[in-house]
C-alpha positions, 0 to 999 in steps of 0.5 A, spaced: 529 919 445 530 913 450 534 914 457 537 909 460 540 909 468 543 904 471 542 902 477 548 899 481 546 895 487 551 894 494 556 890 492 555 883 496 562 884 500 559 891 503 559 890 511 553 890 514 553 894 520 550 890 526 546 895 532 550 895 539 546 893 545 544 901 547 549 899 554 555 898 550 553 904 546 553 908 553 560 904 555 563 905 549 561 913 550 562 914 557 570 912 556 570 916 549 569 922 554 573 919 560 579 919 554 578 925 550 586 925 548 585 918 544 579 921 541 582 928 538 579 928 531 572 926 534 567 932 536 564 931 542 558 927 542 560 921 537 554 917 534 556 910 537 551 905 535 554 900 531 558 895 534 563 898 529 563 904 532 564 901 539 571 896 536 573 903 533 573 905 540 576 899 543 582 900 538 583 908 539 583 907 547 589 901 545 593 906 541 592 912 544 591 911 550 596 909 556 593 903 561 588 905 564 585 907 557 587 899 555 584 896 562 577 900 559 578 896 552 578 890 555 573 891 559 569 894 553 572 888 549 569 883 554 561 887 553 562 885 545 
């Protein structure tokens, strides 16, 4: 008897994650904790090291936030 699996590939429409330079990682971080009301449903010390992480950061500090919480995005924005 004769097994066969099949092993399927990433599609080629997956993202391809890129790293965050370690300072915006830690920008990114430093304003996750200055605004945890714009963060509620992320534990304490999220892992912030892709520069899709730190766009999420920037969108809940947009949402969530009021304007010093939007003055931190586009400061933020601006390291991208």
């Amino acid at each position: 008897m004769t097994i066969v699996m099949k092993v399927e590939e990433p599609a080629a429409d997956d993202p391809i994650r890129i790293p965050a330079a370690p300072e915006v990682a830690q920008r990114a971080l430093d304003f996750v904790r200055k605004f945890p009301g714009c963060f509620w449903f992320w534990k304490e010390n999220p892992p912030i090291s892709y520069r899709d992480d730190v766009e999420e950061v920037i969108r809940n500090l947009r949402n969530y936030g009021g304007k010093s919480a939007w003055e931190a995005a586009k400061e933020l924005r601006k390291c991208l």
